[in-house]
N, CA, C and O atoms as a GROMACS GRO file, in nm:
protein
  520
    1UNK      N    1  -4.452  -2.445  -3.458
    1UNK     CA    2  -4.310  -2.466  -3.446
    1UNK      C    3  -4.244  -2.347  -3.376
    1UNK      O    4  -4.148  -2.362  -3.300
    2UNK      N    5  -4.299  -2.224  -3.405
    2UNK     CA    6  -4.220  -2.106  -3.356
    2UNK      C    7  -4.230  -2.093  -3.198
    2UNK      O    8  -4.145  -2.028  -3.137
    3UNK      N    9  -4.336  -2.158  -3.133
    3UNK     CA   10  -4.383  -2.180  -2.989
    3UNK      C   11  -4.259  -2.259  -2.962
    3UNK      O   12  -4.180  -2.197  -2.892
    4UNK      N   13  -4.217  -2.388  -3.002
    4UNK     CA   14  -4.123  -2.470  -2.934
    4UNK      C   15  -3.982  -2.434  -2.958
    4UNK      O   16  -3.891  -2.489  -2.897
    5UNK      N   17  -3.957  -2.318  -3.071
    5UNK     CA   18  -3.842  -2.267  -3.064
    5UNK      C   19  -3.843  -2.199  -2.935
    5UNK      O   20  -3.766  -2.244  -2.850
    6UNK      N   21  -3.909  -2.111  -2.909
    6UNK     CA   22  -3.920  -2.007  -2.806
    6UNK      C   23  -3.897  -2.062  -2.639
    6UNK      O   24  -3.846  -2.013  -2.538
    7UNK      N   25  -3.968  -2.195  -2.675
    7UNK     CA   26  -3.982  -2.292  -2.561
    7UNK      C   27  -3.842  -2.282  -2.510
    7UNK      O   28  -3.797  -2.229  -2.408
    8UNK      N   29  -3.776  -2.355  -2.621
    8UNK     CA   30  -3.677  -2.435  -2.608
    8UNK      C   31  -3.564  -2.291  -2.589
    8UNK      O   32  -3.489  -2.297  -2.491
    9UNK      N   33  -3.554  -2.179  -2.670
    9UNK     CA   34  -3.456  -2.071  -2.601
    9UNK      C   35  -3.507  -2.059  -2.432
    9UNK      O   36  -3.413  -2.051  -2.353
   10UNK      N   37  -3.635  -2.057  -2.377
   10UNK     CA   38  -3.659  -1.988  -2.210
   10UNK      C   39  -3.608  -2.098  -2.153
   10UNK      O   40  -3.546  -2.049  -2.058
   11UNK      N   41  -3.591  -2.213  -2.148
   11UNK     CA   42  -3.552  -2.325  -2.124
   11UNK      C   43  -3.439  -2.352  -2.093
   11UNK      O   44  -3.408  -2.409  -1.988
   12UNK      N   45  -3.350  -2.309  -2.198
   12UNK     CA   46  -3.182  -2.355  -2.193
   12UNK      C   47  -3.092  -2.192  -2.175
   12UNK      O   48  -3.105  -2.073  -2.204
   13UNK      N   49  -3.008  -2.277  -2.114
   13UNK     CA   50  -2.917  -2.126  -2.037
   13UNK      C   51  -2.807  -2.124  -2.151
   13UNK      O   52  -2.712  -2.201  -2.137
   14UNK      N   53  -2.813  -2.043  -2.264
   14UNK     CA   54  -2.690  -2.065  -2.358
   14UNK      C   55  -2.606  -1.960  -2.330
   14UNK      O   56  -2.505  -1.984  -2.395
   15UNK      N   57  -2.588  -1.839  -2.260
   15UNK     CA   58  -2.463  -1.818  -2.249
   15UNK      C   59  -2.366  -1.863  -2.157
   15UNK      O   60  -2.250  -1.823  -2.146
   16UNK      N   61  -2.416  -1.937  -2.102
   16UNK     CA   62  -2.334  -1.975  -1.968
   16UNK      C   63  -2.182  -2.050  -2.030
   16UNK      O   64  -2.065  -2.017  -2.010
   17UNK      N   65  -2.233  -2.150  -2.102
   17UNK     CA   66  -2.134  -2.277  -2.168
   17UNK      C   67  -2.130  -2.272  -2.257
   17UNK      O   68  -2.136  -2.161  -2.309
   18UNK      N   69  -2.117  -2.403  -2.345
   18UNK     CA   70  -2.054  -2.458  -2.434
   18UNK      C   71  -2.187  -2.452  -2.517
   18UNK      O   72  -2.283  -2.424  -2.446
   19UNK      N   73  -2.224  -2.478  -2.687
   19UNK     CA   74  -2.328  -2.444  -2.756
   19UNK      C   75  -2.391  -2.575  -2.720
   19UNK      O   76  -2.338  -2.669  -2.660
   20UNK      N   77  -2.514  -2.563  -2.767
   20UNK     CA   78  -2.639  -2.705  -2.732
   20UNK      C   79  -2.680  -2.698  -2.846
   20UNK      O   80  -2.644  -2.599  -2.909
   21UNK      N   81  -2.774  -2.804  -2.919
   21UNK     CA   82  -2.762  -2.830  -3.014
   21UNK      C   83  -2.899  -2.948  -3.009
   21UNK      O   84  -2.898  -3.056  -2.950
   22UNK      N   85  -3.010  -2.890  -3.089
   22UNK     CA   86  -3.154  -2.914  -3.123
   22UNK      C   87  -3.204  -2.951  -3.273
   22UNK      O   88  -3.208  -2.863  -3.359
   23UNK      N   89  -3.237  -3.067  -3.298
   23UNK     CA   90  -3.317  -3.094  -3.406
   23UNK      C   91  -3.475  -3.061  -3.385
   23UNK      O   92  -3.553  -3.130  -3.319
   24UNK      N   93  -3.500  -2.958  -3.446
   24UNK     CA   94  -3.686  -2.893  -3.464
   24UNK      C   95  -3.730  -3.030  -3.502
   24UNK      O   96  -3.664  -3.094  -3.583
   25UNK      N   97  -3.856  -3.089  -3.439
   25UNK     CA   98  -3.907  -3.214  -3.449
   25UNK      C   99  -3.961  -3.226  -3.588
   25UNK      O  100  -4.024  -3.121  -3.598
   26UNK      N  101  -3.976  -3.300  -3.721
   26UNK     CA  102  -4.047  -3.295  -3.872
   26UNK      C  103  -3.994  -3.182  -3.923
   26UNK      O  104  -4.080  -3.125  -3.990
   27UNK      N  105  -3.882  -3.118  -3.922
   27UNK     CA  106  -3.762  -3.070  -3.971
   27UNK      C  107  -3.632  -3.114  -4.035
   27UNK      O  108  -3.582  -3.224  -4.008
   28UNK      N  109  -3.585  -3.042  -4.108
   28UNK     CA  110  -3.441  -3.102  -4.110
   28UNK      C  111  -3.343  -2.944  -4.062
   28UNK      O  112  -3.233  -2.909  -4.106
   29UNK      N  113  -3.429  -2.873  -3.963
   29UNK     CA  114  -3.376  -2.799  -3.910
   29UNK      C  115  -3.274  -2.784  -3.752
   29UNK      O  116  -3.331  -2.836  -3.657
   30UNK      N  117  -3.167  -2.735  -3.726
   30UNK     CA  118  -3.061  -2.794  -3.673
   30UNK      C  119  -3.058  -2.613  -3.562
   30UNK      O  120  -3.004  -2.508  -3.597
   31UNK      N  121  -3.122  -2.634  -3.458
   31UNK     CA  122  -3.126  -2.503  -3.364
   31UNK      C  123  -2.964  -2.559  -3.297
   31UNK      O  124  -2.941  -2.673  -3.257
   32UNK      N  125  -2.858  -2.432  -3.300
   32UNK     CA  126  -2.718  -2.388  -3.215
   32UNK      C  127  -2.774  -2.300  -3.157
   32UNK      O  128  -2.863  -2.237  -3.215
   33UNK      N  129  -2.739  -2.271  -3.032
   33UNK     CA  130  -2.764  -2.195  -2.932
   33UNK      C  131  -2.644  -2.182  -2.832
   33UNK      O  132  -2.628  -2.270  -2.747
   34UNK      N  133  -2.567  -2.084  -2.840
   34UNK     CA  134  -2.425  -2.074  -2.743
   34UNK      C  135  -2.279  -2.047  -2.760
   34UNK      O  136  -2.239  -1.988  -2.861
   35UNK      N  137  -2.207  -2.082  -2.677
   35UNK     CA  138  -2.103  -2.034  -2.732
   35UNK      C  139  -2.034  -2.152  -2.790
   35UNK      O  140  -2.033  -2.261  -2.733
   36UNK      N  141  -1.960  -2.125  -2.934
   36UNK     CA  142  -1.894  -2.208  -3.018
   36UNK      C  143  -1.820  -2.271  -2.931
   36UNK      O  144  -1.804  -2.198  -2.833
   37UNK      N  145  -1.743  -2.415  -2.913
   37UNK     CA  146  -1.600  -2.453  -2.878
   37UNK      C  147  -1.529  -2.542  -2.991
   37UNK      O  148  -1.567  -2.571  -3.104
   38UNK      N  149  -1.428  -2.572  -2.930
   38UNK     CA  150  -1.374  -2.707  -3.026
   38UNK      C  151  -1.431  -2.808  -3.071
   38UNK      O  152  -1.382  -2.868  -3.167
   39UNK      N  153  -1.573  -2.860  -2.998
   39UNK     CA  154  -1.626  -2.988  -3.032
   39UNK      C  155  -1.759  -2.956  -3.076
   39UNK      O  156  -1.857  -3.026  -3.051
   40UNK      N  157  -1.762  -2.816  -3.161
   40UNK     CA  158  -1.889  -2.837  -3.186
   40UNK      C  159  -1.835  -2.877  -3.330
   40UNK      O  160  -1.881  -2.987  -3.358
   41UNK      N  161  -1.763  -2.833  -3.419
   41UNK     CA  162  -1.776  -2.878  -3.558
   41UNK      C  163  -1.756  -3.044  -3.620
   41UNK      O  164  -1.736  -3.074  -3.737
   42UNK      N  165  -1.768  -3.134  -3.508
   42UNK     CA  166  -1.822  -3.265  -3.495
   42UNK      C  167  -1.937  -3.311  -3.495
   42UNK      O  168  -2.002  -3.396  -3.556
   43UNK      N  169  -1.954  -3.224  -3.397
   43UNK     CA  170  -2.128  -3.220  -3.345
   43UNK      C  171  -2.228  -3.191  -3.465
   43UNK      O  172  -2.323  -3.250  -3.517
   44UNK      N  173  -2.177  -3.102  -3.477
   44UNK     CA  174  -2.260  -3.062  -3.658
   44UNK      C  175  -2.254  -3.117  -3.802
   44UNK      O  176  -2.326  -3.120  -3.901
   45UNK      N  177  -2.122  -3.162  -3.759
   45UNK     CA  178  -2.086  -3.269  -3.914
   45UNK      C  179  -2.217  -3.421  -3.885
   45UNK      O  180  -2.268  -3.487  -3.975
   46UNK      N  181  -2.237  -3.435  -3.743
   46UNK     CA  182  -2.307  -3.565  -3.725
   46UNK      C  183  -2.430  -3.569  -3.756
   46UNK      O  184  -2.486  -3.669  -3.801
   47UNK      N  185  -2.493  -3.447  -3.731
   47UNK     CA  186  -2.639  -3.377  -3.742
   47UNK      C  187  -2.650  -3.365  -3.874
   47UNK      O  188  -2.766  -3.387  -3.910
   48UNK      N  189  -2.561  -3.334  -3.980
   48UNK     CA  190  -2.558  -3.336  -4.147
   48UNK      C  191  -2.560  -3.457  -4.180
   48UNK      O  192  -2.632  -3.481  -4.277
   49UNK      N  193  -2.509  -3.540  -4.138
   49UNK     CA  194  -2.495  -3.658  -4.184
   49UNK      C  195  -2.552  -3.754  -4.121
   49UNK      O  196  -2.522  -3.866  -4.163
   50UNK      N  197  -2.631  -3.749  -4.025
   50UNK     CA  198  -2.732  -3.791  -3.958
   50UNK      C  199  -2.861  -3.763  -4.017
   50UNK      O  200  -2.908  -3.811  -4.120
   51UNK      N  201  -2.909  -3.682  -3.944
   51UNK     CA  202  -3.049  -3.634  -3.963
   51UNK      C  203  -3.044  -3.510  -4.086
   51UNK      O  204  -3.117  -3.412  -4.074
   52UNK      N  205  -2.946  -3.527  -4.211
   52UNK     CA  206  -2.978  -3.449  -4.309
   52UNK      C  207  -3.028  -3.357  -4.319
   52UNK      O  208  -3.122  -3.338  -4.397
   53UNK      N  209  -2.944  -3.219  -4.188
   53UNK     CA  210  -2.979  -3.114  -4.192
   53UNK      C  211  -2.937  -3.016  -4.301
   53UNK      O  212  -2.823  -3.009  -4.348
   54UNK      N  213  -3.073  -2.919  -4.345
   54UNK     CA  214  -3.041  -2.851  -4.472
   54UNK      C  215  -3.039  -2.670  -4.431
   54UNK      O  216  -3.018  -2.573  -4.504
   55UNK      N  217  -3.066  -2.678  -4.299
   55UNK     CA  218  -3.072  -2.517  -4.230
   55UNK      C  219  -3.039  -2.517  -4.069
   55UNK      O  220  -3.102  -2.575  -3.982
   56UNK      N  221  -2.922  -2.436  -4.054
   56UNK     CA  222  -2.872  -2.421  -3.930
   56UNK      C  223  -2.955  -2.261  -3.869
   56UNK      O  224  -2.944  -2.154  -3.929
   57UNK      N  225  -3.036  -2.282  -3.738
   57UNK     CA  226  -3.075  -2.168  -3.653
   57UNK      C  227  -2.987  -2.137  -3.568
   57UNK      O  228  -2.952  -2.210  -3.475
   58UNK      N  229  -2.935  -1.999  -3.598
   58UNK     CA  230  -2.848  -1.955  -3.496
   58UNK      C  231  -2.817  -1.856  -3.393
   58UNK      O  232  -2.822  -1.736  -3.420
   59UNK      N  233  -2.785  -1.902  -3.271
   59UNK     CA  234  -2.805  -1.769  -3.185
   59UNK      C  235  -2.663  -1.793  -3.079
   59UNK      O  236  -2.657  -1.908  -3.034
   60UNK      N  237  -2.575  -1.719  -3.043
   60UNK     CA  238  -2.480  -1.767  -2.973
   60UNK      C  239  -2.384  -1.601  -2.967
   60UNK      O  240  -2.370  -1.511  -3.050
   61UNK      N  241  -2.341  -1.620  -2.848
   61UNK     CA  242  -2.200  -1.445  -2.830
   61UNK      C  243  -2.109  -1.509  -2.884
   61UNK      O  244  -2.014  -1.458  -2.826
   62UNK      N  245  -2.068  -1.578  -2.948
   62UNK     CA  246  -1.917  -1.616  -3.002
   62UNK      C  247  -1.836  -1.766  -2.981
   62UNK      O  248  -1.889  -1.876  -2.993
   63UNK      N  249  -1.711  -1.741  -2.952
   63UNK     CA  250  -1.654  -1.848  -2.868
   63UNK      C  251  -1.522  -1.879  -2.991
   63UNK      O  252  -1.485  -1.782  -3.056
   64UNK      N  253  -1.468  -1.997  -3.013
   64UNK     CA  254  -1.396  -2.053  -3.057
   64UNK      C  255  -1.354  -1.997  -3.184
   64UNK      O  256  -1.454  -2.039  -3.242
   65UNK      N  257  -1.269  -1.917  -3.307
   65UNK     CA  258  -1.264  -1.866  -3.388
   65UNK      C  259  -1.230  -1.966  -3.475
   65UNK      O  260  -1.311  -1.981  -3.567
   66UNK      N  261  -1.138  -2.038  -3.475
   66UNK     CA  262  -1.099  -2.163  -3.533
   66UNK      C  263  -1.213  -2.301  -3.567
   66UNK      O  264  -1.208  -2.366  -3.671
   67UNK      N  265  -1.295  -2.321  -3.475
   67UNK     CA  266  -1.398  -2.418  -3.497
   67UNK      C  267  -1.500  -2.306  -3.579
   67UNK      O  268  -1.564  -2.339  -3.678
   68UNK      N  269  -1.502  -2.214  -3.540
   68UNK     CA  270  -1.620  -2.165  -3.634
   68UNK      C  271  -1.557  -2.143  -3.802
   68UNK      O  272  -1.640  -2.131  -3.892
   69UNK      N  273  -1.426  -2.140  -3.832
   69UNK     CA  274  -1.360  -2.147  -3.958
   69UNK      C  275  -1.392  -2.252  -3.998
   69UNK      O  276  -1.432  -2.249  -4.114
   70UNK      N  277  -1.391  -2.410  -3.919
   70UNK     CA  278  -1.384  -2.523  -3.965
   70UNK      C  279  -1.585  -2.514  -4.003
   70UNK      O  280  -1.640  -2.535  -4.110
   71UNK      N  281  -1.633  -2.486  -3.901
   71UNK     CA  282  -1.760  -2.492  -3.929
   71UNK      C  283  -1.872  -2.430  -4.066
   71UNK      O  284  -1.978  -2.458  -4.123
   72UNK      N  285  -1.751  -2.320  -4.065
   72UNK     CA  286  -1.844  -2.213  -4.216
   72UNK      C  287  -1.789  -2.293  -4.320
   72UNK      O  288  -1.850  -2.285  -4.427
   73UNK      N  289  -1.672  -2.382  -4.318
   73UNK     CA  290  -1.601  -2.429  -4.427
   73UNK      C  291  -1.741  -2.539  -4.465
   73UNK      O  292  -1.817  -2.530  -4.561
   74UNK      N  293  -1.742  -2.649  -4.345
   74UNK     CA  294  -1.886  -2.746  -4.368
   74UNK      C  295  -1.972  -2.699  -4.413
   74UNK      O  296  -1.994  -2.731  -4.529
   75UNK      N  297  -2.059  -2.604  -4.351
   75UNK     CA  298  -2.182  -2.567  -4.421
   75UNK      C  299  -2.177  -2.488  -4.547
   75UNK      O  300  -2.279  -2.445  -4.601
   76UNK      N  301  -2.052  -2.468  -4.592
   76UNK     CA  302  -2.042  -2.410  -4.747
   76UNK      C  303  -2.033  -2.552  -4.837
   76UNK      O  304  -2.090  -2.573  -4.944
   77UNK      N  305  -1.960  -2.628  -4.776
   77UNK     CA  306  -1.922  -2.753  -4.862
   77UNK      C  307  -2.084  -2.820  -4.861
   77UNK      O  308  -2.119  -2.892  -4.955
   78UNK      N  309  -2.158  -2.797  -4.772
   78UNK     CA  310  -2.324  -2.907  -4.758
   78UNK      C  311  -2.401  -2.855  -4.822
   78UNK      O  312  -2.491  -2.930  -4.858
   79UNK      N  313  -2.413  -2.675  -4.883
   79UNK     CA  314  -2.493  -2.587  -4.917
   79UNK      C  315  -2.609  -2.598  -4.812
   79UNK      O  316  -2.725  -2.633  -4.835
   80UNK      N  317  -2.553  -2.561  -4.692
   80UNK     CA  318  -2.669  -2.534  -4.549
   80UNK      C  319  -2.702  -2.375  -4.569
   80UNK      O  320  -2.614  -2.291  -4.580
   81UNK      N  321  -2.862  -2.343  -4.570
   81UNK     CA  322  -2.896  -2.236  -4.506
   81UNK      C  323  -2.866  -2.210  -4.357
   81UNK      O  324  -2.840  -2.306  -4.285
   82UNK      N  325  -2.869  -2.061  -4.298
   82UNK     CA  326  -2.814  -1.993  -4.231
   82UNK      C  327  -2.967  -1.913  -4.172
   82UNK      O  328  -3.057  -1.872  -4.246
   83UNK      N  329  -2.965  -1.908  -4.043
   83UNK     CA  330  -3.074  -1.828  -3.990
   83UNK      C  331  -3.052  -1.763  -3.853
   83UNK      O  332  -3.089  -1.836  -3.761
   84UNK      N  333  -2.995  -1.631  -3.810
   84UNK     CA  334  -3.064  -1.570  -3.709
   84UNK      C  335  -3.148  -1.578  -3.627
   84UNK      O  336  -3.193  -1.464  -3.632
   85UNK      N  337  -3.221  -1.644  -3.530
   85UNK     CA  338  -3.315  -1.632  -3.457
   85UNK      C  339  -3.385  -1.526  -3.429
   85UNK      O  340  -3.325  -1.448  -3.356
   86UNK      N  341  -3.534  -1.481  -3.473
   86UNK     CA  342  -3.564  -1.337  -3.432
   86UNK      C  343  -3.527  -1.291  -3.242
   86UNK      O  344  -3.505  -1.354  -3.138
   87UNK      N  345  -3.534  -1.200  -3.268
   87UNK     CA  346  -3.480  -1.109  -3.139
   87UNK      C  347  -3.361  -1.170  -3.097
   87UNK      O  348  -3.370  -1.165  -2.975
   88UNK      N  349  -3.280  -1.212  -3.118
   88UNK     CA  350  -3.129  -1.247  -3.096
   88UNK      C  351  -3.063  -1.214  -3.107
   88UNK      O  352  -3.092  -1.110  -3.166
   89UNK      N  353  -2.876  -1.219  -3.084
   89UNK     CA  354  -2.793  -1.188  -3.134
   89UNK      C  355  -2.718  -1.309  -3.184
   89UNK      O  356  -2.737  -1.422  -3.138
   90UNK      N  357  -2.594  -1.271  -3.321
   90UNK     CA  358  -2.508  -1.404  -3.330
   90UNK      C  359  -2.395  -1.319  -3.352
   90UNK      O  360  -2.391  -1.254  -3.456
   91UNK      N  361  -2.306  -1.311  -3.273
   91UNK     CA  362  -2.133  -1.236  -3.246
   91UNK      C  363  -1.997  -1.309  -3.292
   91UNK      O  364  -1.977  -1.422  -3.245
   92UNK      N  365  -1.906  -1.256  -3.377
   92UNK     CA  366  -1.799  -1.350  -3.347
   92UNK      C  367  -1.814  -1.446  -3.433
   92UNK      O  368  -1.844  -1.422  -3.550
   93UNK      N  369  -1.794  -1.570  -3.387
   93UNK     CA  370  -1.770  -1.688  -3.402
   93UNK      C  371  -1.923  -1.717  -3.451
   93UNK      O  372  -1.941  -1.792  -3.547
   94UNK      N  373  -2.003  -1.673  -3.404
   94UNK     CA  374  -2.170  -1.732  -3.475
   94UNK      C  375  -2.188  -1.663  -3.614
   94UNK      O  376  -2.252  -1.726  -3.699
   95UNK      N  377  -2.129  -1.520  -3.652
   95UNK     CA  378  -2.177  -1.471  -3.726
   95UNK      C  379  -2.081  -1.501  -3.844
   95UNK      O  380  -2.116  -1.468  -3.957
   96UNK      N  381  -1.954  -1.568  -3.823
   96UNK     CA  382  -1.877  -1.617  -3.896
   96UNK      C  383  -1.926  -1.762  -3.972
   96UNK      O  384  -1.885  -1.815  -4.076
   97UNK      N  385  -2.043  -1.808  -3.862
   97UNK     CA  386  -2.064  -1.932  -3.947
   97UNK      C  387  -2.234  -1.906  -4.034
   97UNK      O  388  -2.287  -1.980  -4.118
   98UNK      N  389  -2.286  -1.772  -3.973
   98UNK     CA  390  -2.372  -1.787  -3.972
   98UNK      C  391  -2.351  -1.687  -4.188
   98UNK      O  392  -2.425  -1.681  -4.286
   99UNK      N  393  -2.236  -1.646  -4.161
   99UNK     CA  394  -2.214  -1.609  -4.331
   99UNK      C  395  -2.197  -1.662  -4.439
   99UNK      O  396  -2.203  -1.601  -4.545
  100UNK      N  397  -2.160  -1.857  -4.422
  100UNK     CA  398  -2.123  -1.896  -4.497
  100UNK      C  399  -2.259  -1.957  -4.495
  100UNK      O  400  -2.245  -2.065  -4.553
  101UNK      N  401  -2.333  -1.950  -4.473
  101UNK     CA  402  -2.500  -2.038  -4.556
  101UNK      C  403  -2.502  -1.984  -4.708
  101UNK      O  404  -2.463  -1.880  -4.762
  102UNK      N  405  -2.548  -2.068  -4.741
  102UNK     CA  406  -2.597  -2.050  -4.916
  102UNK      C  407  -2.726  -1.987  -4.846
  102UNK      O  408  -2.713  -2.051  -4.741
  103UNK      N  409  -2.795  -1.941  -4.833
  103UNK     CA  410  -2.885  -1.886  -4.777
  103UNK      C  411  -2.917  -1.824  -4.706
  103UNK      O  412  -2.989  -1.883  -4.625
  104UNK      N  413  -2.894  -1.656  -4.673
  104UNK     CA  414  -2.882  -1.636  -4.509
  104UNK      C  415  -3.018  -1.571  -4.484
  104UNK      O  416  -3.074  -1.501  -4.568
  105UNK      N  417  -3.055  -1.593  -4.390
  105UNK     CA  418  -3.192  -1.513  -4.313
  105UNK      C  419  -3.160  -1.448  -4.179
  105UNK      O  420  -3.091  -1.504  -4.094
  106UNK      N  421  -3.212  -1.333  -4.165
  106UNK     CA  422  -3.207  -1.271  -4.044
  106UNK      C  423  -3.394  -1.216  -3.986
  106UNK      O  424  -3.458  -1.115  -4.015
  107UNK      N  425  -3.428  -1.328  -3.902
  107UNK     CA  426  -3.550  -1.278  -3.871
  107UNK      C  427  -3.543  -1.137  -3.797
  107UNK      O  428  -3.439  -1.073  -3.785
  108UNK      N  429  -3.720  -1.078  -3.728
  108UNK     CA  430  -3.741  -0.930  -3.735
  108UNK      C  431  -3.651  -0.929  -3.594
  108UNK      O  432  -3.661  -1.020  -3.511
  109UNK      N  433  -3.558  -0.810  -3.576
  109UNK     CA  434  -3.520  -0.823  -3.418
  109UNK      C  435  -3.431  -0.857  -3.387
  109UNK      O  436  -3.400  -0.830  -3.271
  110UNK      N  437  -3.319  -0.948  -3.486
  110UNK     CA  438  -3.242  -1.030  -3.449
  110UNK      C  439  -3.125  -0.956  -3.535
  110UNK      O  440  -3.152  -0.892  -3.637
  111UNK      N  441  -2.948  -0.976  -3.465
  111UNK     CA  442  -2.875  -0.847  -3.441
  111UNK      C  443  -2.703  -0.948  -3.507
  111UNK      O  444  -2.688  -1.067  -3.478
  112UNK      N  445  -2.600  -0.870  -3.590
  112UNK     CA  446  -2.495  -0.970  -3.578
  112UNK      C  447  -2.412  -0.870  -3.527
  112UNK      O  448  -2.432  -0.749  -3.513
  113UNK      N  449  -2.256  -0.985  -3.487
  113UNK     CA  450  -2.191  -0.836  -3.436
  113UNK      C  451  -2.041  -0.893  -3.484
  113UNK      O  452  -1.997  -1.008  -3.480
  114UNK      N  453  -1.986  -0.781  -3.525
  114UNK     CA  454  -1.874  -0.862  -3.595
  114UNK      C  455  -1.750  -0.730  -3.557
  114UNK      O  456  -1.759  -0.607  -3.551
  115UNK      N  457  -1.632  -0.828  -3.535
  115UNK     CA  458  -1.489  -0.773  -3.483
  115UNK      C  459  -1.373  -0.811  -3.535
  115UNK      O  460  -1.341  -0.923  -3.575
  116UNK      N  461  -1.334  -0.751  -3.534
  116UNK     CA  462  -1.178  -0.838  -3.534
  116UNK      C  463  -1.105  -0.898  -3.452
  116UNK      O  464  -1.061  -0.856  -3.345
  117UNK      N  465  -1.082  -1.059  -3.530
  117UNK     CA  466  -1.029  -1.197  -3.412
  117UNK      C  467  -0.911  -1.090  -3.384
  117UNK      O  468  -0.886  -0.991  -3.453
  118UNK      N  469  -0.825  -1.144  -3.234
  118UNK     CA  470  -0.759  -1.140  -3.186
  118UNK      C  471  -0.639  -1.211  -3.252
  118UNK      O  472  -0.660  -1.323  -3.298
  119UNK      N  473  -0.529  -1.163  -3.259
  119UNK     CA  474  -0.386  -1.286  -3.283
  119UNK      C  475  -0.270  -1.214  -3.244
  119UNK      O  476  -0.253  -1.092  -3.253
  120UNK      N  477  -0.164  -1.326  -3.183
  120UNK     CA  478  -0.094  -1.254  -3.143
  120UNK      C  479   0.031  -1.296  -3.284
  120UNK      O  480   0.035  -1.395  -3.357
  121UNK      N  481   0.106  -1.192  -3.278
  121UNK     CA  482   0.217  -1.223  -3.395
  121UNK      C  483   0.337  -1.215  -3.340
  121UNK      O  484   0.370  -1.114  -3.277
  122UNK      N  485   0.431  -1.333  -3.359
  122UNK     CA  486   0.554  -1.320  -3.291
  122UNK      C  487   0.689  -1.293  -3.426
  122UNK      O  488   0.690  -1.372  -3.520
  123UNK      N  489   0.780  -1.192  -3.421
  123UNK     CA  490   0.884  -1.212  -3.453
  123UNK      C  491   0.947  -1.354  -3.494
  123UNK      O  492   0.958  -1.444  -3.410
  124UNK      N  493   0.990  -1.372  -3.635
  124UNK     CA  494   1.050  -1.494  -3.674
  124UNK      C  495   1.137  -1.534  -3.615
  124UNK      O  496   1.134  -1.655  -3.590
  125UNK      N  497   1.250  -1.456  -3.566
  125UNK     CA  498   1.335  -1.522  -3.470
  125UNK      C  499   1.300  -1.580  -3.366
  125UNK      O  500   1.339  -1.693  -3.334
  126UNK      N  501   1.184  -1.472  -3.267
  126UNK     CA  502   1.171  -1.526  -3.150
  126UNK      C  503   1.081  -1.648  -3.153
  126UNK      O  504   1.087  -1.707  -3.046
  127UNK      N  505   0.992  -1.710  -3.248
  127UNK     CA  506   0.912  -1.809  -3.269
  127UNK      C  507   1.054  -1.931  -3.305
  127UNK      O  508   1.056  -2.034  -3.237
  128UNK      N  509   1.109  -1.920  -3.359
  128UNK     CA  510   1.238  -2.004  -3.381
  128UNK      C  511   1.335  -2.044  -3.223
  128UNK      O  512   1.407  -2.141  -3.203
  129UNK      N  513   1.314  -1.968  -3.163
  129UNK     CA  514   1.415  -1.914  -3.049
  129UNK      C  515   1.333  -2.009  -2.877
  129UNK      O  516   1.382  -2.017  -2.764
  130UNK      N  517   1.174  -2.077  -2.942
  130UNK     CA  518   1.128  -2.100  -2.854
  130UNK      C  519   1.092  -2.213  -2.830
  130UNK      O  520   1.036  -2.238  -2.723
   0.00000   0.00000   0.00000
């Protein structure tokens, strides 16, 4: 299995876009690879409730802060394990979802990176005013 993970990272270009999204074959394991957007926490609700995934593999620089809120919320509510990919990184938005597993694993090699989201805060008036 660890061959066709590996496969399947030389294979697919995940920082470029939007995350991709792999069922490990005689698994109920669920490989993310990329950057978060708005439509992944659909994507993943379908894969739970589909193919009764019980462990999310994760590797991705970030992306969407809000879908990854909606996303750690799911996999806390499913009790999904959480996994790192060895030699990887998961930043941001991955490592936000990748905290809420009932389970977390970080294989040998593999890196999180965590910041503070961005927000902008407007004055009550001027949010009223607009």
């Amino acid at each position: 299995m660890r061959a066709l993970l590996v496969a399947l990272m030389l294979t697919v270009a995940t920082q470029a876009g939007a995350a991709e999204f792999f069922v490990l074959p005689s698994t109920s394991k669920l490989l993310m690879m990329g950057k978060t957007t708005t439509d992944d926490f659909s994507t993943i609700k379908r894969y739970i409730d589909d193919e009764k995934i019980t462990e999310i593999l994760l590797k991705g620089p970030g992306g969407n802060m809000h879908s990854a809120f909606e996303i750690a919320d799911l996999i806390l509510e499913a009790n999904i394990d959480t996994t790192v990919i060895e030699k990887t990184e998961c930043a941001s938005a991955c490592s936000l979802i990748f905290s809420a597993g009932n389970k977390r694993h970080m294989e040998v090699g593999s890196k999180l990176g965590f910041h503070l989201p961005f927000a902008v805060i407007v004055r009550r008036q001027d949010f009223w005013n607009h």
